[in-house]
C-alpha positions in Angstrom: 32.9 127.0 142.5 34.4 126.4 146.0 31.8 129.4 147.4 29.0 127.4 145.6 30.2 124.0 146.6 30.4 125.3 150.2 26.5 126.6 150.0 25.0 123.7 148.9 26.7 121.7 151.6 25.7 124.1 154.2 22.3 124.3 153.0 21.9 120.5 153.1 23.3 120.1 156.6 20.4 122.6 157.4 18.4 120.4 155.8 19.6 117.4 158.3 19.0 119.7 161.4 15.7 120.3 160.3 14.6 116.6 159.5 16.4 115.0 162.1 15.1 117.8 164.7 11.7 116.3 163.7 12.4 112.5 163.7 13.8 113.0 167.5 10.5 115.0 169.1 8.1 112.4 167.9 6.3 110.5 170.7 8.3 107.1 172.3 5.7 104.9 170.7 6.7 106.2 167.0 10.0 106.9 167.8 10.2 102.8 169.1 8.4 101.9 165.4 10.7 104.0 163.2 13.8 102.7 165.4 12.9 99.5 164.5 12.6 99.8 160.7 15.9 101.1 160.9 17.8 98.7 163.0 16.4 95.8 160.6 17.3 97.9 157.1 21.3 98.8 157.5 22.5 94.7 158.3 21.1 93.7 154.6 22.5 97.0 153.6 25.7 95.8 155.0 25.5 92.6 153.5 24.8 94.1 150.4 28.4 96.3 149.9 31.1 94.4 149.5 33.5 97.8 149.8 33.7 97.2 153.4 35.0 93.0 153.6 38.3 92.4 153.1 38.8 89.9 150.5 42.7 89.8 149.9 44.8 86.5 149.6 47.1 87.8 152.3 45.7 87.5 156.1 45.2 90.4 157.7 47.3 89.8 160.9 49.9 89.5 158.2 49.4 93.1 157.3 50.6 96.0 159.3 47.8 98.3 161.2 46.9 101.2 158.4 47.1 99.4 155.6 44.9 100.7 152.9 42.7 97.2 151.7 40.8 99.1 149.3 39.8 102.4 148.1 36.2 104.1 146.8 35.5 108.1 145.9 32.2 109.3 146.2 30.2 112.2 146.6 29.3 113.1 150.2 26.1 112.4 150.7 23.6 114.5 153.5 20.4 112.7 154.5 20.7 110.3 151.8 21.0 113.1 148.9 24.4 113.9 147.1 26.4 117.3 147.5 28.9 118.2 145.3 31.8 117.5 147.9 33.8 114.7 146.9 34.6 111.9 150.0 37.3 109.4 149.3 36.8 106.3 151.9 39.4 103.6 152.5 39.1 100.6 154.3 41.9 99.6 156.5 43.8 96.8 158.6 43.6 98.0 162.4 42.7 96.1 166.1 39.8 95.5 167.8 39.1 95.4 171.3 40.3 92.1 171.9 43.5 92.3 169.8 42.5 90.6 166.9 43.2 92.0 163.6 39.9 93.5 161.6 39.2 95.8 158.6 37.6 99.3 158.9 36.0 101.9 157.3 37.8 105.8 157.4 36.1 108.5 155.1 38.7 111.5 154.1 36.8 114.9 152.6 39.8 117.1 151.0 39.7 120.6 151.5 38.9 122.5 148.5 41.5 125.4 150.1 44.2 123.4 151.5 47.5 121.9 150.7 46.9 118.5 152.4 49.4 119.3 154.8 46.9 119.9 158.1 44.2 118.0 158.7 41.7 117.0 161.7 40.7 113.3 162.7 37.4 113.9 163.9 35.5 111.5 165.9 31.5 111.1 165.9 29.3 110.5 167.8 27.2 108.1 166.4 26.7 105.9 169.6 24.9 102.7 167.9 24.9 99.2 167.8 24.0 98.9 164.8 26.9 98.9 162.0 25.0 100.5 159.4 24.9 103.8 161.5 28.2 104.5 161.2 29.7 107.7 159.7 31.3 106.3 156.6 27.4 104.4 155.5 25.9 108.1 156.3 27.9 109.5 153.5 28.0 107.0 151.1 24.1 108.0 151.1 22.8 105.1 153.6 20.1 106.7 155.5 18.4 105.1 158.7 17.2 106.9 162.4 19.9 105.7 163.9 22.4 106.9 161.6 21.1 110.8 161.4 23.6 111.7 163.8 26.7 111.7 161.1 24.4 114.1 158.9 23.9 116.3 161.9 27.4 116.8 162.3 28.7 117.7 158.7 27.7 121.4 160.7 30.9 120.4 162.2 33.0 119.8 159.3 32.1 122.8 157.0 34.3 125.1 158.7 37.0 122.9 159.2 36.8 122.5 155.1 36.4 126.2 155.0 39.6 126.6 156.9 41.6 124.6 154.9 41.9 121.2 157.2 41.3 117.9 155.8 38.8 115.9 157.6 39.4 112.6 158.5 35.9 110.9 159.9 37.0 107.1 160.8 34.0 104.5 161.8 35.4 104.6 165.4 32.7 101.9 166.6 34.9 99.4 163.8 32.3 96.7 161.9 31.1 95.2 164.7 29.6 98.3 166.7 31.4 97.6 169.6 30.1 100.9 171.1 31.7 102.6 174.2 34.7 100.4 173.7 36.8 103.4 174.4 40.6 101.3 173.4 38.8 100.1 170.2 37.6 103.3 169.3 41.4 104.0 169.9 43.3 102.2 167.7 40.4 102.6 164.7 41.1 106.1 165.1 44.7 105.9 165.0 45.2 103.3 162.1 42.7 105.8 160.2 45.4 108.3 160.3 47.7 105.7 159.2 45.8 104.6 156.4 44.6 108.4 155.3 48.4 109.7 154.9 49.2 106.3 153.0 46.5 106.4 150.4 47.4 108.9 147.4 44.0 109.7 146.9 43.8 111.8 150.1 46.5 113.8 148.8 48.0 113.7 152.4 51.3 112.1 153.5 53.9 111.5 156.4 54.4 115.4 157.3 51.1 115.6 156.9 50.4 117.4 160.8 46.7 116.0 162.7 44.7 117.2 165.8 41.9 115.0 167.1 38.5 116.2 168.0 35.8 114.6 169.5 32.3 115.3 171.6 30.8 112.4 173.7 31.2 109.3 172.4 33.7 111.1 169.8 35.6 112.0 173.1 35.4 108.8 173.9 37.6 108.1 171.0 39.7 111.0 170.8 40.5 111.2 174.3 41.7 107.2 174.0 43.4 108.0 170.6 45.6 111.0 172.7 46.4 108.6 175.4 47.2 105.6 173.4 49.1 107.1 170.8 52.7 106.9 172.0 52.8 103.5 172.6 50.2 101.9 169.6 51.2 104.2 167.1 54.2 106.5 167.9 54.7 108.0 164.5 51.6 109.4 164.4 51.9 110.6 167.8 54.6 112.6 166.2 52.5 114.5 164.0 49.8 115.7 166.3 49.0 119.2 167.6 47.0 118.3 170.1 43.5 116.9 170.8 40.1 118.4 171.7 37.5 116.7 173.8 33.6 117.6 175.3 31.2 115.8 177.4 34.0 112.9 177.9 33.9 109.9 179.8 36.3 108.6 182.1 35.1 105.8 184.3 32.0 104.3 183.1 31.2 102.7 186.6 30.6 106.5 188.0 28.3 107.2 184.8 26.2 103.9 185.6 25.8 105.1 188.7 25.0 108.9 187.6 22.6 107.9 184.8 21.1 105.3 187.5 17.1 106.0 187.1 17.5 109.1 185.4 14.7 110.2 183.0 16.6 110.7 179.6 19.9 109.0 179.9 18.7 105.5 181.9 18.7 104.0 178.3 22.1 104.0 178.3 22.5 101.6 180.5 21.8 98.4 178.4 23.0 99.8 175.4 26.4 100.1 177.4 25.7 96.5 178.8 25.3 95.3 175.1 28.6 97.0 174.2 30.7 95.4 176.8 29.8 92.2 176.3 30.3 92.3 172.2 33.4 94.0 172.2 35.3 92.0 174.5 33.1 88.8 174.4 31.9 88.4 177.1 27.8 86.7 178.3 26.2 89.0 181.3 22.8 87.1 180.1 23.1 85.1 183.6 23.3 88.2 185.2 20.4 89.6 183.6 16.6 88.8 184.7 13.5 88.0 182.1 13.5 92.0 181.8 17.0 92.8 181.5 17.5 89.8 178.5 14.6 91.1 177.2 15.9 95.1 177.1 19.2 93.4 175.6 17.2 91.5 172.7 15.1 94.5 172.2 18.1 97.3 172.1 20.6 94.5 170.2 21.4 96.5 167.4 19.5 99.8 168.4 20.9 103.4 168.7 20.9 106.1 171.0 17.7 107.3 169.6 16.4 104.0 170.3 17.5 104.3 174.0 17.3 108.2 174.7 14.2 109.2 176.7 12.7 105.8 176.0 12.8 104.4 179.4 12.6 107.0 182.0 13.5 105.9 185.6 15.6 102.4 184.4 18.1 101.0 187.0 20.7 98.3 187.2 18.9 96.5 189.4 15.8 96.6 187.2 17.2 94.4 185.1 19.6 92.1 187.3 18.9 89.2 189.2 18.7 89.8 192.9 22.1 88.6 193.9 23.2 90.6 190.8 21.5 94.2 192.5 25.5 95.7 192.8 26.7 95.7 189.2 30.3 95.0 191.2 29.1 91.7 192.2 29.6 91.1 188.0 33.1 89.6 187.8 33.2 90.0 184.5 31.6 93.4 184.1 34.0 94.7 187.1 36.9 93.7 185.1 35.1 95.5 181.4 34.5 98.9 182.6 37.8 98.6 183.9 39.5 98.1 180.9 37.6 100.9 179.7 38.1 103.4 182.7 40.5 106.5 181.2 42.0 107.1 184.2 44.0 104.1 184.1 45.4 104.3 180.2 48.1 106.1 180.0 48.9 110.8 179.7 48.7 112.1 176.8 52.1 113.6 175.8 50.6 116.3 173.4 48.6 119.8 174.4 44.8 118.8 175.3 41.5 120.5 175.8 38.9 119.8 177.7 35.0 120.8 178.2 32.6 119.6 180.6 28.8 120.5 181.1 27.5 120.4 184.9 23.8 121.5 184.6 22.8 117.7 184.0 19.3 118.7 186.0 18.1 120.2 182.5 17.8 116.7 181.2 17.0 115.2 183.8 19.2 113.4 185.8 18.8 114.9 189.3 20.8 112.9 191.3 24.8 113.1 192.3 25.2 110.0 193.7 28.5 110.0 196.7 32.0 110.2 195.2 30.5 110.3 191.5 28.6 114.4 192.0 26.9 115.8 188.8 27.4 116.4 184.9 26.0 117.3 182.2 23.1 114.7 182.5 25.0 111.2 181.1 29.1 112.6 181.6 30.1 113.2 185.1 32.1 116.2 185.6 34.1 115.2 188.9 35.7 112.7 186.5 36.7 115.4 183.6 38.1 117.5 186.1 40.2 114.5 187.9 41.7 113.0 184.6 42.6 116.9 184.0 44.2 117.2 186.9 45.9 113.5 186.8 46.8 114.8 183.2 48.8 117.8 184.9 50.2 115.5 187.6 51.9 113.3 185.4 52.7 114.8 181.8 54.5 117.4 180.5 52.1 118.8 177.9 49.2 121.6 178.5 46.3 121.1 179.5 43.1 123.4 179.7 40.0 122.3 181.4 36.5 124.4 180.8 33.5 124.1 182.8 30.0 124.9 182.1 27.9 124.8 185.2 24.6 125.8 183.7 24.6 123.6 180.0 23.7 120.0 180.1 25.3 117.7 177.6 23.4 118.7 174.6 23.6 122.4 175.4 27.7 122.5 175.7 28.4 121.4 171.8 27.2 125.0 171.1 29.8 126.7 172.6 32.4 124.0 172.8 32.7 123.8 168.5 33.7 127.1 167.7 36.0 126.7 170.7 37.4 123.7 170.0 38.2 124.8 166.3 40.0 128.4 167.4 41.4 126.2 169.9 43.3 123.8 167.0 43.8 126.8 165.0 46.2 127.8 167.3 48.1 124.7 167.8 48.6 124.2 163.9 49.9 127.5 164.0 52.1 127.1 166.6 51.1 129.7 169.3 51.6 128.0 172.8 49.0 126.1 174.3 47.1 127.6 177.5 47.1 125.8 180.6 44.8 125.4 183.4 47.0 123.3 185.8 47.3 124.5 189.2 43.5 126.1 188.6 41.1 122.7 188.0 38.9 122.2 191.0 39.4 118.5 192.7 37.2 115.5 191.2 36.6 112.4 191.8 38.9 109.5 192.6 39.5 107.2 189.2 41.0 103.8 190.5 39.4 100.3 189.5 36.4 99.3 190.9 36.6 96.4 192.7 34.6 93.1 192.8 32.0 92.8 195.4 30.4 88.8 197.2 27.2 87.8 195.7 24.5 88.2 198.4 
């Protein structure tokens, strides 16, 4: 049964690679249309599932963070079609981005081999602004462009199933889509581990041991969830092995300046604008000109795949006002990437593992810009390679740092998987992390940007 269960789940994440390998090499213009269906279908579907509002008499600041608010068990669902793996999804107190207190989706898939005793939070990289893209609608059977990303990565999961982990896949973006909040992502990672080893339909508990794995904007929240651990949620600080990042990002005023009128990436640019301003509530529409308020309307509640490729050679200063041309002269802006800028949260105190891509010029984004160099086309690797080494400077854990000079960001996950697994395989079994201190190549200085005059 477990042999069969595993083949039909492996056969329908082919399935996903297939489809979604289709859906992403259609032309912009039908790639714009079908993005647009899908960004209007998944907030009625939203509205339409009461699983994910809270509706308890007690307020939620009231609660502590990882409280279970409700449980559901369903089958795990790939490209809208049911396997026979069985996903038990919880929602959840935890914090958003401003401190307020919010509920959140986590989805646990047990281990048909394991004990419940080792398990892996792992982070996705949905990258949306829409809600209903997230990982947890994906396997209830929601199906939209945007969301096709969560069925890509069940490749991921089946051999951390096969190995005996249980998988912990939290909505890291929380209800809002408040993407590339990198302390958000955070704390819905870590209450998500709370809430998984409270629930007794996980079948996990307090000894239960975690390691954290991300790629892109799953680094994003893994590599946040690592360094905010000890101080937002020690105890399950305590129980990690270790955490395992690729294509990270550290200081997202170097990537805006990396991704800067690149041909693929440039997209990201509002999208991240977008983000910002939701998550910590902030207005840059009197920043923006007619075009930029018109890019943030249109890419509102889009997805990467609304924004990848789709607007080759976009700048800042595109869509700014004049005075606006230097995103520092953005007080508010200045003070957002900021907040989100790794390099100022605090060292991980557990082993880490990092991969970076370099050959950025495959997808390209040519340019490497003074003090920010190249990536891997959207992450810049001068900043991987300085949080490594600011990791070595000033913890006391391991850290090992991987460079690959001739794969771009989409070319790296190949090789960094299998990797990263081996790589947790090791810490849950107690060998002794590797280390590349002393080794790491210098990168890119990390401190806060600072505001700029209005010209």
């Amino acid at each position: 049964m477990r042999t069969c269960t595993s083949r039909l789940l492996a056969a329908a994440v082919t399935a996903a690679l297939a489809a979604t390998a289709t859906a992403v090499t259609v032309g912009p213009a039908a790639a714009a249309t079908a993005g647009a269906a899908a960004t209007a279908a998944p907030r009625s579907a939203a509205a339409s599932d009461p699983f994910y509002a809270y509706d308890g008499s007690t307020p939620l600041a009231s609660l502590t963070p990882g409280t279970v608010l409700k449980t559901r068990t369903l089958p795990y669902h790939v490209l809208g079609l049911p396997t026979p793996v069985t996903a038990v999804q919880l929602l959840y107190r935890t914090t958003d981005a401003q401190g307020r207190p919010s509920a959140n989706v986590t989805t646990v898939v047990r281990s048909l081999t394991g004990d419940g005793g080792k398990a892996v939070s792992y982070q996705s990289f949905y990258d949306s602004l829409d809600p209903g893209d997230g990982p947890s609608r994906a396997v209830a059977g929601d199906l939209s462009l945007g969301g096709a990303i969560p069925n890509i990565e069940a490749v991921f999961l089946v051999p951390l199933l096969a190995q005996g982990y249980n998988v912990v896949i939290p909505d890291t973006e929380g209800q809002n889509a408040d993407f590339a909040a990198g302390p958000e992502y955070a704390t819905n990672t870590l209450d998500s581990i709370r809430a998984a080893t409270r629930s007794p339909a996980t079948g996990m508990g307090p000894d239960t041991r975690f390691g954290l794995m991300g790629y892109s904007g799953g680094a994003v929240a893994t590599g946040w969830a690592a360094a905010l651990a000890p101080g937002y949620a020690p105890e399950v600080n305590a129980k990690l092995v270790g955490y395992t990042v690729g294509g990270l990002l550290v200081d997202p005023a170097h990537n805006l300046g990396y991704v800067d009128g690149s041909l693929a990436w440039s997209g990201i640019i509002p999208l991240s604008v977008i983000g910002v301003s939701r998550s910590l509530g902030i207005d840059l529409m009197p920043y923006l000109n007619d075009y930029g308020r018109s890019l943030y309307q249109r890419l509102e509640h889009g997805s990467i795949v609304d924004a990848l490729g789709h607007y080759p050679g976009l700048t800042w200063k595109a869509m700014a006002k004049p005075q606006y041309a230097d995103p520092n002269s953005v007080p508010p802006f200045v003070d957002a990437i900021n907040r989100n800028n790794l390099g100022s949260a605090p060292t991980p105190t557990v082993p880490g593992a990092m991969a970076q891509g370099n050959g950025g010029f495959l997808e390209g984004t040519f340019a490497g810009p003074a003090g920010i160099g190249t990536g891997d086309g959207v992450m810049v690797a001068g900043d991987v390679r300085a949080l490594a080494r600011q990791y070595c400077a000033t913890g006391t854990s391991p850290v090992s740092y991987q460079q690959y000079d001739l794969l771009s960001h989409f070319g790296v996950p190949v090789v960094w998987a299998p990797q990263a697994l081996a790589w947790l395989d090791d810490r849950f079994a107690g060998r002794p992390a590797p280390s590349d201190c002393g080794h790491i190549p210098p990168g890119n200085p990390l401190t806060p940007q600072q505001p700029t005059p209005t010209h």
